[in-house]
N, CA, C and O atoms as CSV, one atom per row, in Angstrom:
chain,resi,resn,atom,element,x,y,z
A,1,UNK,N,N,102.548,60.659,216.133
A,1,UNK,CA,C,102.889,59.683,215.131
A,1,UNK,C,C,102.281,60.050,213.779
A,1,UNK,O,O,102.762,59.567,212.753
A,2,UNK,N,N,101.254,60.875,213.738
A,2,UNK,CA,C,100.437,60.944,212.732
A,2,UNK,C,C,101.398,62.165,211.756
A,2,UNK,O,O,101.432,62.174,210.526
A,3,UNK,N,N,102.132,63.144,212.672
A,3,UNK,CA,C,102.618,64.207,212.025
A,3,UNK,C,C,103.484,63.230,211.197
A,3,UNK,O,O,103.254,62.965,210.017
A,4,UNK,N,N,104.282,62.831,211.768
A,4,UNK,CA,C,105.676,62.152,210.884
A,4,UNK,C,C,105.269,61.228,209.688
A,4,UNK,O,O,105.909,61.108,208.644
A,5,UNK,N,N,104.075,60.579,210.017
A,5,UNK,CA,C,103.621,59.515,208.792
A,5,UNK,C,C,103.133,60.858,207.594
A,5,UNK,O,O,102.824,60.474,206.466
A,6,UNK,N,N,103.096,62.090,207.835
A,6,UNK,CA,C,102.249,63.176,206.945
A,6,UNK,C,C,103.628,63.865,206.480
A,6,UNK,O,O,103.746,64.217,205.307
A,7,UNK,N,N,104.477,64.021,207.235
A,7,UNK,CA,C,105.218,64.414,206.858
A,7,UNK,C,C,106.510,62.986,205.812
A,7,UNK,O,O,107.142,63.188,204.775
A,8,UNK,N,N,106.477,62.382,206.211
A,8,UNK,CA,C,106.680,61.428,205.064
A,8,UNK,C,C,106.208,60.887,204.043
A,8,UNK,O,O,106.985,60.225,203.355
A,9,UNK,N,N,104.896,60.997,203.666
A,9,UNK,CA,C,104.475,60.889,203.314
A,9,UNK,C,C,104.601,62.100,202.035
A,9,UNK,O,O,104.513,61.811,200.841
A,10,UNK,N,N,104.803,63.358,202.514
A,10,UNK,CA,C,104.821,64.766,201.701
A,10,UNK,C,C,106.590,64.177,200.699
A,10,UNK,O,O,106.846,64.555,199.555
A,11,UNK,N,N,107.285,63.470,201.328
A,11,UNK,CA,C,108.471,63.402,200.885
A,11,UNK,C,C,108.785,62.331,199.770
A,11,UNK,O,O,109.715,62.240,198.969
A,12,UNK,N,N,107.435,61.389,200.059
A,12,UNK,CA,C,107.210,60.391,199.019
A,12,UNK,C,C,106.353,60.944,197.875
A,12,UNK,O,O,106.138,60.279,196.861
A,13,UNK,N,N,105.805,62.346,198.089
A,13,UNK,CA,C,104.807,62.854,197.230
A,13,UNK,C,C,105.513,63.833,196.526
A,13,UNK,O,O,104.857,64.615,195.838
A,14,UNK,N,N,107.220,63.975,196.587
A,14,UNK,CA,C,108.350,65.238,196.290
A,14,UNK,C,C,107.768,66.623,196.755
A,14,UNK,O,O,108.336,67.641,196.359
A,15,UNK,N,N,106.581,66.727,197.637
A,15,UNK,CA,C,106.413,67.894,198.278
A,15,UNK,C,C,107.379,68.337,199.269
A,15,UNK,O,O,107.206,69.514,199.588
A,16,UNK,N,N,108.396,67.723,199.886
A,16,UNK,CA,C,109.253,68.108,200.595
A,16,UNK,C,C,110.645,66.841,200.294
A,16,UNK,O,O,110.616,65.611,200.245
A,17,UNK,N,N,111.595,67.689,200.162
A,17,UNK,CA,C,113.196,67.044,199.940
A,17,UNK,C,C,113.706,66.264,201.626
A,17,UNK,O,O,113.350,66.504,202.779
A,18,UNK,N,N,114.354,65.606,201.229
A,18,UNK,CA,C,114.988,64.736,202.690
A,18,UNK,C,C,114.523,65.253,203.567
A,18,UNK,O,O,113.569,65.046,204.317
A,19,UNK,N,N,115.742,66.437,203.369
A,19,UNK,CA,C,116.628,67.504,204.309
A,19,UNK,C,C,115.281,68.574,205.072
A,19,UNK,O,O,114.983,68.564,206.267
A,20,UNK,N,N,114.777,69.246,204.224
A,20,UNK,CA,C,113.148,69.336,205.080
A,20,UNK,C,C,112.880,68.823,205.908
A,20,UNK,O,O,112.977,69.318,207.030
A,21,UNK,N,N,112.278,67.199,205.604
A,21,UNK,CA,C,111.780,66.354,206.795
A,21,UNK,C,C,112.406,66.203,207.784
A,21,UNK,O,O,111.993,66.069,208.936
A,22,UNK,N,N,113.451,66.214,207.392
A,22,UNK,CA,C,114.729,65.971,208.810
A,22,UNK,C,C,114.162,67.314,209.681
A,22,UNK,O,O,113.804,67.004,210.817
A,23,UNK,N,N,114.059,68.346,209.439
A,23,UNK,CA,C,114.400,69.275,209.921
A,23,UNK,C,C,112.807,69.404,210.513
A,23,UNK,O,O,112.700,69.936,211.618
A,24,UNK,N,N,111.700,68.994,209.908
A,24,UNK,CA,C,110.265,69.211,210.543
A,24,UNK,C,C,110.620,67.684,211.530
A,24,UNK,O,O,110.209,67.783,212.686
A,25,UNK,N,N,111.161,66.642,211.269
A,25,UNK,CA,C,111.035,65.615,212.112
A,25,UNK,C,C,111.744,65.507,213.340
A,25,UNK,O,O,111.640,64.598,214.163
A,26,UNK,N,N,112.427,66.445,213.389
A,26,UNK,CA,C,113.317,67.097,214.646
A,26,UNK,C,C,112.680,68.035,215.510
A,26,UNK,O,O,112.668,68.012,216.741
A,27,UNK,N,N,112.023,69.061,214.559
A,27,UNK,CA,C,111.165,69.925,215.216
A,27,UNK,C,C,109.903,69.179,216.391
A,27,UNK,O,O,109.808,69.567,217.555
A,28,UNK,N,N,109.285,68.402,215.971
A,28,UNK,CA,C,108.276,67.439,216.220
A,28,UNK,C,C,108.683,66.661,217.996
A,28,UNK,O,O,108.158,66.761,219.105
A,29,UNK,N,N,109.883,65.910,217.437
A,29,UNK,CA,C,110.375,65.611,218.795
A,29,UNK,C,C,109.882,66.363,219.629
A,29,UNK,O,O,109.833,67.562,219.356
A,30,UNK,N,N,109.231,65.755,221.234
A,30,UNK,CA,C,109.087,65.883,222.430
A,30,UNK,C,C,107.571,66.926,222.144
A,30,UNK,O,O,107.278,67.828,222.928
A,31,UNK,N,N,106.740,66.602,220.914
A,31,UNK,CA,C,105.561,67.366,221.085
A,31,UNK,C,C,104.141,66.647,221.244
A,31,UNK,O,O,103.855,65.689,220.526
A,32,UNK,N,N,103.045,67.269,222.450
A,32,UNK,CA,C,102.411,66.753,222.581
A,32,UNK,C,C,101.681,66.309,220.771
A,32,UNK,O,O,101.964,66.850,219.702
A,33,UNK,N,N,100.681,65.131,221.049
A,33,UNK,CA,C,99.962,64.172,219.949
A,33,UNK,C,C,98.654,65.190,220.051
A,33,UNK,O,O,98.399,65.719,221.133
A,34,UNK,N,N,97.708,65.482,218.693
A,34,UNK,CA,C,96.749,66.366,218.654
A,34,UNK,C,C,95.773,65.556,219.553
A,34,UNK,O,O,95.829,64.333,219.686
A,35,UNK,N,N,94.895,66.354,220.138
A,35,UNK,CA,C,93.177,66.124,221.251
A,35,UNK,C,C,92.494,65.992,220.435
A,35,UNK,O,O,92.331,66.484,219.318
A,36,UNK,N,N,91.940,65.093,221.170
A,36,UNK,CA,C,90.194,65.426,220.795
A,36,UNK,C,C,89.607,66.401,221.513
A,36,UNK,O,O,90.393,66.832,222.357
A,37,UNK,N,N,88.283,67.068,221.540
A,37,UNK,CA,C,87.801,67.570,222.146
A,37,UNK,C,C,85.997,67.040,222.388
A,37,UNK,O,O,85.469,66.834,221.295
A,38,UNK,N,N,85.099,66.821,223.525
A,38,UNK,CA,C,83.820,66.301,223.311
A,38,UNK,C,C,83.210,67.230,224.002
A,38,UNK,O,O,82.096,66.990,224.468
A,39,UNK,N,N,83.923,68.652,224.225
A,39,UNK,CA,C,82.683,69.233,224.686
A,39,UNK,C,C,82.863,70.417,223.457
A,39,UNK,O,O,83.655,70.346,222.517
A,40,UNK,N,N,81.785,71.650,223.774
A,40,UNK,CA,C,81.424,72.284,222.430
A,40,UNK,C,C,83.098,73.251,222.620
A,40,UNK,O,O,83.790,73.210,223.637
A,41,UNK,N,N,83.444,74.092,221.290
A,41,UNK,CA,C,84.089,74.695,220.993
A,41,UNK,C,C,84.863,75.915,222.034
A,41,UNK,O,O,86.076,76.115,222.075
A,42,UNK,N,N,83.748,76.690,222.885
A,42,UNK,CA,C,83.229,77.314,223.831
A,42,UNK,C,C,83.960,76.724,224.987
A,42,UNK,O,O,84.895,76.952,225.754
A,43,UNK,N,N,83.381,76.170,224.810
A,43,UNK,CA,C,83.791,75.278,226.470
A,43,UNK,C,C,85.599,74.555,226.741
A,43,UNK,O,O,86.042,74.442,227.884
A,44,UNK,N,N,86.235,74.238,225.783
A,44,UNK,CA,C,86.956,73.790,225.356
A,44,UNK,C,C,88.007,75.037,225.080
A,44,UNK,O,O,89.200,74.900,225.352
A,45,UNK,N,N,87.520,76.172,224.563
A,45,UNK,CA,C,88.730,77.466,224.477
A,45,UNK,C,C,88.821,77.852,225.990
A,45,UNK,O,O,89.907,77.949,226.563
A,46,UNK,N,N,87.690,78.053,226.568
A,46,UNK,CA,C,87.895,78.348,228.343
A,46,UNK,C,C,88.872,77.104,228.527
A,46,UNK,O,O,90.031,77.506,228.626
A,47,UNK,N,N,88.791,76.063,228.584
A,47,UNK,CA,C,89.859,75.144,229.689
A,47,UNK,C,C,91.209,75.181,229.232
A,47,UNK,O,O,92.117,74.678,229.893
A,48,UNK,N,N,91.463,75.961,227.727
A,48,UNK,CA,C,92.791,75.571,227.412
A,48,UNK,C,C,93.555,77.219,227.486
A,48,UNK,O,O,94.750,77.505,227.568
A,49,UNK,N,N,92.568,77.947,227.431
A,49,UNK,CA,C,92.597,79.644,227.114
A,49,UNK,C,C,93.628,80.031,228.280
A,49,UNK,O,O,94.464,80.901,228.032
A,50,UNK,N,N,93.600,79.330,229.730
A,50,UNK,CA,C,94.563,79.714,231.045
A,50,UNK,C,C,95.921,78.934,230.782
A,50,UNK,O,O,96.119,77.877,231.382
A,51,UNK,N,N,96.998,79.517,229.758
A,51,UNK,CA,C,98.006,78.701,229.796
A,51,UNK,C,C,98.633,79.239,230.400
A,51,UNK,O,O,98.626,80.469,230.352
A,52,UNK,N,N,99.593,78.428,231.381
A,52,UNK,CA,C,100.856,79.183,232.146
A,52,UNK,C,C,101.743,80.119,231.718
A,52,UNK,O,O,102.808,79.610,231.368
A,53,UNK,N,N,101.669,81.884,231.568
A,53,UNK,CA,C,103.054,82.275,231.061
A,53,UNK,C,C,104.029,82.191,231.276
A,53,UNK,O,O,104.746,82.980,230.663
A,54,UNK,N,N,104.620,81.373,232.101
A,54,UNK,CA,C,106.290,81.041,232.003
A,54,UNK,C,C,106.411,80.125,231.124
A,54,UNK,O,O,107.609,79.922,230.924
A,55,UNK,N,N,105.571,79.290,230.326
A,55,UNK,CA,C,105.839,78.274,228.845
A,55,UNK,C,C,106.642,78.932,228.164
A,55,UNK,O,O,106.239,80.095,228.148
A,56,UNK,N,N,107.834,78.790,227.422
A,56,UNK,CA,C,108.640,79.351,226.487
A,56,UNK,C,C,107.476,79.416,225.187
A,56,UNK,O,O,106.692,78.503,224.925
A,57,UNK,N,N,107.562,80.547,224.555
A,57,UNK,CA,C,106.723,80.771,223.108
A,57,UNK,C,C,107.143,79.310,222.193
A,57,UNK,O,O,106.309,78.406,222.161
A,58,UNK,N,N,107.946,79.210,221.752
A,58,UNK,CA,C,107.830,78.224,220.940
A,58,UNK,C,C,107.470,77.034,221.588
A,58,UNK,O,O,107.530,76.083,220.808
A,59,UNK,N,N,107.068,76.683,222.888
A,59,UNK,CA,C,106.583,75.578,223.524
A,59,UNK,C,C,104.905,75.798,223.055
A,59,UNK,O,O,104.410,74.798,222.535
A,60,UNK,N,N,104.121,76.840,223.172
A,60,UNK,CA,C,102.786,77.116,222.532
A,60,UNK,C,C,102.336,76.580,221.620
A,60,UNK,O,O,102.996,76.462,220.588
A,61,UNK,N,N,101.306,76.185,221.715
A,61,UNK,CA,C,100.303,75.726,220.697
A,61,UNK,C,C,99.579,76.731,219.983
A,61,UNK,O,O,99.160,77.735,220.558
A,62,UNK,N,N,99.393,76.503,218.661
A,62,UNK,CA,C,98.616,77.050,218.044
A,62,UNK,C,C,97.359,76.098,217.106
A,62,UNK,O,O,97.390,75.140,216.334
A,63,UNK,N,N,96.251,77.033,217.718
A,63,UNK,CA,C,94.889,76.126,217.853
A,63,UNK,C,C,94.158,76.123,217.097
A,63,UNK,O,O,94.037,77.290,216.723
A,64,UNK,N,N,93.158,75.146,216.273
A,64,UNK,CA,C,92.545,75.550,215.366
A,64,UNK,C,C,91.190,74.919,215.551
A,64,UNK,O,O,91.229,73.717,215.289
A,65,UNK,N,N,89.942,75.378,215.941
A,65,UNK,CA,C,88.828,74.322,217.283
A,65,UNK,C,C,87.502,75.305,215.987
A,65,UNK,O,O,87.166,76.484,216.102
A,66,UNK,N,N,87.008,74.276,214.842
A,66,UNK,CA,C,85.733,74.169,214.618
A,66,UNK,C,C,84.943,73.246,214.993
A,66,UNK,O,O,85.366,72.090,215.024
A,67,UNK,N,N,83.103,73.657,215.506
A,67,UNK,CA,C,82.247,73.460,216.061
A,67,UNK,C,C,81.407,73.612,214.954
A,67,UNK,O,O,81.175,74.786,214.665
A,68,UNK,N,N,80.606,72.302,213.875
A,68,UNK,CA,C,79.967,72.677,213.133
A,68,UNK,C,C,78.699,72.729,213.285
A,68,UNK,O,O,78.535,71.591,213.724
A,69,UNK,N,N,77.407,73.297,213.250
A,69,UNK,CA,C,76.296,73.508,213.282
A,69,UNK,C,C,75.589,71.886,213.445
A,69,UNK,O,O,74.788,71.507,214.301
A,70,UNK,N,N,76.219,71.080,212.262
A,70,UNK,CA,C,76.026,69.529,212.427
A,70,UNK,C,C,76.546,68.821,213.310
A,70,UNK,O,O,76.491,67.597,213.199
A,71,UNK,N,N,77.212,69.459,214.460
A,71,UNK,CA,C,77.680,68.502,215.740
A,71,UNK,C,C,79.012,67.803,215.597
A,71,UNK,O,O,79.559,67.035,216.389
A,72,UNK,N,N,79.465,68.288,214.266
A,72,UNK,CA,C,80.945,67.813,214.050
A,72,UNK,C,C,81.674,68.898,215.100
A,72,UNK,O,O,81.243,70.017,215.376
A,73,UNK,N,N,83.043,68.190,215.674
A,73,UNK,CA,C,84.133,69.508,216.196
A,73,UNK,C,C,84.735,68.890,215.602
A,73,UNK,O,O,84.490,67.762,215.173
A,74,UNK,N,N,86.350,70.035,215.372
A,74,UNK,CA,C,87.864,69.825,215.148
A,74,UNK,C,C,88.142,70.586,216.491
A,74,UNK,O,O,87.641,71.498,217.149
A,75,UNK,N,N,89.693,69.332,216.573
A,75,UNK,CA,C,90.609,70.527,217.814
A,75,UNK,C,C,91.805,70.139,217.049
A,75,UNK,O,O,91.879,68.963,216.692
A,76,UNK,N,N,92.472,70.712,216.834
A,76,UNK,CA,C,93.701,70.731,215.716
A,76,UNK,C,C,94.692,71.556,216.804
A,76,UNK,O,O,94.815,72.775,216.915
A,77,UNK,N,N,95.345,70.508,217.554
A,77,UNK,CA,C,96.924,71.676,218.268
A,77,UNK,C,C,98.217,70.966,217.373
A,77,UNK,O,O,98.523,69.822,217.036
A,78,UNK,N,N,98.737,72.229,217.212
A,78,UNK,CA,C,100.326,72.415,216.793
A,78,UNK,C,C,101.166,72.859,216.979
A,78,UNK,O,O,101.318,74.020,216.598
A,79,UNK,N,N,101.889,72.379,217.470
A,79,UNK,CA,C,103.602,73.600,217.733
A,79,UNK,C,C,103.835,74.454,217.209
A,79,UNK,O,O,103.875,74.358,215.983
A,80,UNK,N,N,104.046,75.432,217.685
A,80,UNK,CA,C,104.385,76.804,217.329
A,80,UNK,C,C,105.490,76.512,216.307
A,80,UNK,O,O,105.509,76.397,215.082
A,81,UNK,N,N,106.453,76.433,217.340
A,81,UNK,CA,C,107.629,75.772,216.671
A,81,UNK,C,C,107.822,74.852,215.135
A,81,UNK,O,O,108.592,75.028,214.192
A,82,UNK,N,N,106.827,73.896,215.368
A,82,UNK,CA,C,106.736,73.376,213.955
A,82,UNK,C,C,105.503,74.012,212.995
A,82,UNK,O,O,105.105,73.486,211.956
A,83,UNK,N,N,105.250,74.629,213.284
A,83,UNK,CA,C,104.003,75.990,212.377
A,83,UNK,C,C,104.786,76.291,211.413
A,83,UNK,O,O,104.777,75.906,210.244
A,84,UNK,N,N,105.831,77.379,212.249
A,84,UNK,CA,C,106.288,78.354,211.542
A,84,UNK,C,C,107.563,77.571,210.828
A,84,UNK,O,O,108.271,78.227,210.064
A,85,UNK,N,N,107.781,76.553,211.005
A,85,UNK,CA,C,108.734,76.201,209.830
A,85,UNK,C,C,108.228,75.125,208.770
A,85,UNK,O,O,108.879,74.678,207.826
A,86,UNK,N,N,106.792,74.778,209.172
A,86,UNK,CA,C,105.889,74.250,208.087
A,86,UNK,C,C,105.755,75.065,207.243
A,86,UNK,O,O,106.067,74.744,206.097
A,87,UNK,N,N,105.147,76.660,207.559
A,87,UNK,CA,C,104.801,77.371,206.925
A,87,UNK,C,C,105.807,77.838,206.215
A,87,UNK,O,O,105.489,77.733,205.030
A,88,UNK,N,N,107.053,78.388,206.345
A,88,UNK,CA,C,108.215,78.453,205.542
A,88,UNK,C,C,108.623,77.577,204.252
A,88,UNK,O,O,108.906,77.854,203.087
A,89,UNK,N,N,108.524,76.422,204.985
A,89,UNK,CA,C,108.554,75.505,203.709
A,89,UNK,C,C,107.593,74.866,202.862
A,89,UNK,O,O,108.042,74.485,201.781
A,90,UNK,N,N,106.092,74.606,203.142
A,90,UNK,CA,C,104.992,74.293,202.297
A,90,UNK,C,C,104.479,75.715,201.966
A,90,UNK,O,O,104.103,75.820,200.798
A,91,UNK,N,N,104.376,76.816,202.707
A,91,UNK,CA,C,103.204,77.436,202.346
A,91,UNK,C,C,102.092,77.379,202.760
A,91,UNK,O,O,101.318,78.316,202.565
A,92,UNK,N,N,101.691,76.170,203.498
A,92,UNK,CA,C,100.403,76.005,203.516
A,92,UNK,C,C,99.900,75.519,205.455
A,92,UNK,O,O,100.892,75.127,206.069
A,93,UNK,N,N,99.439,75.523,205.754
A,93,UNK,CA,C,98.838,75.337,206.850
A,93,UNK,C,C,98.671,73.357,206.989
A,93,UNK,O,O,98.840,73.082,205.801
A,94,UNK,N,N,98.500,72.268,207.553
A,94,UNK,CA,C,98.032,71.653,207.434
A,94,UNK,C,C,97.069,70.660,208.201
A,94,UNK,O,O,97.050,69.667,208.927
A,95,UNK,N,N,96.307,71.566,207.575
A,95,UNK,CA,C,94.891,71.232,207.720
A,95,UNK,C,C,93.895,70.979,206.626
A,95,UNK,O,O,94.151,71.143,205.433
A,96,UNK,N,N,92.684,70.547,207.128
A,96,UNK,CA,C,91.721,70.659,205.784
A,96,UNK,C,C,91.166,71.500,205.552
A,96,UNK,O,O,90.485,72.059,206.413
A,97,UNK,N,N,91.235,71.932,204.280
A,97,UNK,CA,C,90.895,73.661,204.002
A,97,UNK,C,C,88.979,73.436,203.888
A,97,UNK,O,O,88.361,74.489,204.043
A,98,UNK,N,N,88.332,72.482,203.700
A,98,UNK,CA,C,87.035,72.459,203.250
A,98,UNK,C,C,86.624,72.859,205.143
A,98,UNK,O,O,85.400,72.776,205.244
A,99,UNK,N,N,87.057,73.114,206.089
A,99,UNK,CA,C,87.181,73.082,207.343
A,99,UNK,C,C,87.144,74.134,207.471
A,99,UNK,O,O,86.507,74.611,208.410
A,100,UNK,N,N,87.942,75.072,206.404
A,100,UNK,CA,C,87.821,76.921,206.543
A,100,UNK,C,C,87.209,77.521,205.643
A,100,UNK,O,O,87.754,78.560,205.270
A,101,UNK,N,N,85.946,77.149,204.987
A,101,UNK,CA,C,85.400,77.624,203.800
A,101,UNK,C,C,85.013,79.149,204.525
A,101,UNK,O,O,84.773,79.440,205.697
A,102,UNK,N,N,85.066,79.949,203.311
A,102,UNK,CA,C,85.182,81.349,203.152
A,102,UNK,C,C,86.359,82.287,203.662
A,102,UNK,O,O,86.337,83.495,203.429
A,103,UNK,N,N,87.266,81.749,204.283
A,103,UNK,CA,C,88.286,82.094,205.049
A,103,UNK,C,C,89.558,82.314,203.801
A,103,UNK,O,O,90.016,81.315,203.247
A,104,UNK,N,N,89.951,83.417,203.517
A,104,UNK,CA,C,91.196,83.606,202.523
A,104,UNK,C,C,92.481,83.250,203.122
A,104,UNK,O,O,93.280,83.949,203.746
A,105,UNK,N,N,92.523,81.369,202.633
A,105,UNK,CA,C,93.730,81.115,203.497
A,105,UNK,C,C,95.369,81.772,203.514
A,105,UNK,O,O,96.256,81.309,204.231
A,106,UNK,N,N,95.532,82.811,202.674
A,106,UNK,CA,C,96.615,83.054,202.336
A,106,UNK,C,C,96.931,84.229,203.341
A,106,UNK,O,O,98.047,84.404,203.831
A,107,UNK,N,N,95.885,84.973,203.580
A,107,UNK,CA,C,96.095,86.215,204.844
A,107,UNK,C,C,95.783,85.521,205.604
A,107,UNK,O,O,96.152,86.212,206.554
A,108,UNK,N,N,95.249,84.382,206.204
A,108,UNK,CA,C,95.646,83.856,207.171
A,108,UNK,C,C,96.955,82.915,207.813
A,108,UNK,O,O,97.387,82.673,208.939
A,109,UNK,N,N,97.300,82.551,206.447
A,109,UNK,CA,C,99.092,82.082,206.654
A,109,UNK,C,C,100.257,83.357,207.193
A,109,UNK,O,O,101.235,83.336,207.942
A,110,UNK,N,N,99.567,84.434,206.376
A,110,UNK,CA,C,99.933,85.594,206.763
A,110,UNK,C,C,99.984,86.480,208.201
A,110,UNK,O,O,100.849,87.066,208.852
A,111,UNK,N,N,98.750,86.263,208.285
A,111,UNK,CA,C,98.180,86.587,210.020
A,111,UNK,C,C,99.077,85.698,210.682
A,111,UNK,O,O,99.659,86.139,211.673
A,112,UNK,N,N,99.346,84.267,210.237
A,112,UNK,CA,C,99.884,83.338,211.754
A,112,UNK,C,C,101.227,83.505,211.423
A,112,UNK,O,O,101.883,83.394,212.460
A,113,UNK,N,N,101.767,83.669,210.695
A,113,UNK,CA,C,103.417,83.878,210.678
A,113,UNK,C,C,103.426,85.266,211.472
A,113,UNK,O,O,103.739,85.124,212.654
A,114,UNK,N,N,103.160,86.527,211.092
A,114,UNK,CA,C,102.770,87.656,211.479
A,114,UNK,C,C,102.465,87.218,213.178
A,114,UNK,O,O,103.258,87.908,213.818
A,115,UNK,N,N,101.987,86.718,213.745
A,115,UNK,CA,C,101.708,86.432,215.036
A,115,UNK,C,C,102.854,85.547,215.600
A,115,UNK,O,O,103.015,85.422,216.814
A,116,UNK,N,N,103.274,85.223,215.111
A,116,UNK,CA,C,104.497,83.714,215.244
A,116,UNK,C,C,105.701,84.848,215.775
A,116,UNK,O,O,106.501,84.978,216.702
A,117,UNK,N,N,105.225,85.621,214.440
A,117,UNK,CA,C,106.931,86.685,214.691
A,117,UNK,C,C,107.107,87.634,216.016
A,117,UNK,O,O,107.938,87.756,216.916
A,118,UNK,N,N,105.749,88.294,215.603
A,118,UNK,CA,C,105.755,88.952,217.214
A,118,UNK,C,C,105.428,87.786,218.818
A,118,UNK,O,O,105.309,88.151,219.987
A,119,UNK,N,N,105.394,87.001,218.499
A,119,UNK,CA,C,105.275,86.135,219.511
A,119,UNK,C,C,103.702,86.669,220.561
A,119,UNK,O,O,103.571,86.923,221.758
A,120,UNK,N,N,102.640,86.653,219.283
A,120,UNK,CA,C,101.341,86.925,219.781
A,120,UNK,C,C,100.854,85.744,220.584
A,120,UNK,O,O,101.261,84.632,220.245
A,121,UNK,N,N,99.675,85.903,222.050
A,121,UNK,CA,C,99.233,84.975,222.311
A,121,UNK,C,C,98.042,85.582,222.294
A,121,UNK,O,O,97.856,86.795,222.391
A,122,UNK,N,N,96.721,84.217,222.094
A,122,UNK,CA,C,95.685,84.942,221.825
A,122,UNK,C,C,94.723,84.776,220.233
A,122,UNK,O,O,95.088,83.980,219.367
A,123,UNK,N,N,93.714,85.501,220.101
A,123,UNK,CA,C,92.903,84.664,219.023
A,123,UNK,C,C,93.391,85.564,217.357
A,123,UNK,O,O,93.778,86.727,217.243
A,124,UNK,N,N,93.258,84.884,216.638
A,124,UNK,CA,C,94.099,85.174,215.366
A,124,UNK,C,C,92.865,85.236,214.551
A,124,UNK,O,O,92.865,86.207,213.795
A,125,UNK,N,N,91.730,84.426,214.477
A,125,UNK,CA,C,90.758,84.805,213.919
A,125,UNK,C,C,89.434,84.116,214.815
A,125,UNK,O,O,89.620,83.048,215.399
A,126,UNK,N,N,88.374,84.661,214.865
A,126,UNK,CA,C,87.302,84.034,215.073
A,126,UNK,C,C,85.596,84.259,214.363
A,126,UNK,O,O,84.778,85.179,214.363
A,127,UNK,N,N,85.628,83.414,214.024
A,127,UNK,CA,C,84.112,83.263,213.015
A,127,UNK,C,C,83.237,82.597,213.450
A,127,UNK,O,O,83.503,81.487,213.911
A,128,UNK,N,N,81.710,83.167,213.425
A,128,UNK,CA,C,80.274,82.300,213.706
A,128,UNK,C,C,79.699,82.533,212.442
A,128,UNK,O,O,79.179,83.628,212.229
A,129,UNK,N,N,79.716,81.744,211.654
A,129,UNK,CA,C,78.688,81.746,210.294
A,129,UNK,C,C,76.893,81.826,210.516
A,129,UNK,O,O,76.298,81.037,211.250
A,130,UNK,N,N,76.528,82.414,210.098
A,130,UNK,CA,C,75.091,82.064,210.165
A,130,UNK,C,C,74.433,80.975,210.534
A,130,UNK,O,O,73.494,81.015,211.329
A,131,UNK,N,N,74.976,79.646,209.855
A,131,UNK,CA,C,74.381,78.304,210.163
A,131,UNK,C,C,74.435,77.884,211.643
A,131,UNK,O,O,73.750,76.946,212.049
A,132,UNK,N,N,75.434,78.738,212.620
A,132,UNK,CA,C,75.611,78.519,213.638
A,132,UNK,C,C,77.111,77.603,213.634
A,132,UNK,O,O,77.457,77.212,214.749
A,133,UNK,N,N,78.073,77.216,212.392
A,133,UNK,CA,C,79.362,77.222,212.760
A,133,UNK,C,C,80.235,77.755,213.300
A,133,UNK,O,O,79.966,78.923,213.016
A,134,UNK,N,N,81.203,77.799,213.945
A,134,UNK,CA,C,82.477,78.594,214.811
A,134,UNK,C,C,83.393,77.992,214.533
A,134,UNK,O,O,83.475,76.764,214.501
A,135,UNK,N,N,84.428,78.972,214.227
A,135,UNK,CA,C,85.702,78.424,214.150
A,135,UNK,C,C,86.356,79.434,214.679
A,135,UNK,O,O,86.009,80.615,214.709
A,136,UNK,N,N,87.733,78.731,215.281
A,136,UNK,CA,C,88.756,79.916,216.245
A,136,UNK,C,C,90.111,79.366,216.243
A,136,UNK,O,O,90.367,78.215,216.595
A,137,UNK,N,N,90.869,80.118,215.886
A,137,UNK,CA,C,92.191,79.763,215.724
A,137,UNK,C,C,92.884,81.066,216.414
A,137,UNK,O,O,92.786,82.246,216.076
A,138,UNK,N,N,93.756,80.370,217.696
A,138,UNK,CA,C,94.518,81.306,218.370
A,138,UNK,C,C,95.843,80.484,218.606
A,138,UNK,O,O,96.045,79.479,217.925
A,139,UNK,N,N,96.747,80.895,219.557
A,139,UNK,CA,C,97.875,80.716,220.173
A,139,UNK,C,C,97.729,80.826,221.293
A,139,UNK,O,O,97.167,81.849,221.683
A,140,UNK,N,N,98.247,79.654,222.437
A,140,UNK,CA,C,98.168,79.381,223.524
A,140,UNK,C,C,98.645,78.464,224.108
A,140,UNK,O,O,98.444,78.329,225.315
């Protein structure tokens, strides 16, 4: 529910025309609602890391699971499917970028389309900052 209120929301903001939304609000249909996650980052890529390969690729999630040093997590899942035609039409990932500090989000829009195309499964980037943050964004 949250995608569609964001994605309408983009349409009330002229970031996206009708005909867009139609087309991300179609995509959306029949997709699981994002997790939480309450155990650490770690623990949480193991239980989701064994996905069945007979899932059709565009049935895949693509994951985005920071663990901050301060005890904050994100688990951010998204459809493959609606990724790559977000990304077509915004440009942008959506997420909160203060979430990927130091991370050059633009080779990473790059990297996940690039992975989208070849129908990569598997980790796309992974970072431990000094402070003891992690962040990991794969497909699965």
């Amino acid at each position: 529910m949250e995608e569609k209120l964001r994605i309408l929301k983009m349409v009330e903001e002229g970031k996206l025309t009708a005909e867009q939304a139609v087309e991300l609000l179609k995509a959306l249909e029949g997709t699981a609602p994002e997790q939480e996650t309450t155990d650490s980052a770690e623990s949480f890529y193991e239980e989701t890391h064994a996905v069945p390969e007979n899932i059709p690729y565009e049935n895949k999630m693509l994951r985005i699971i920071v663990d901050s040093s301060a005890g904050d997590k994100v688990n951010i899942q998204l459809p493959v499917k609606i990724i790559r035609q977000m990304l077509m039409v915004t440009g942008k990932l959506p997420i909160k970028t203060e979430e990927l500090e130091g991370i050059d989000l633009e080779e990473l829009t790059s990297s996940i389309l690039e992975c989208i195309d070849n129908e990569t499964l598997g980790n796309i980037i992974e970072v431990s900052s000094s402070d003891g943050t992690t962040v990991r964004i794969f497909i699965g």
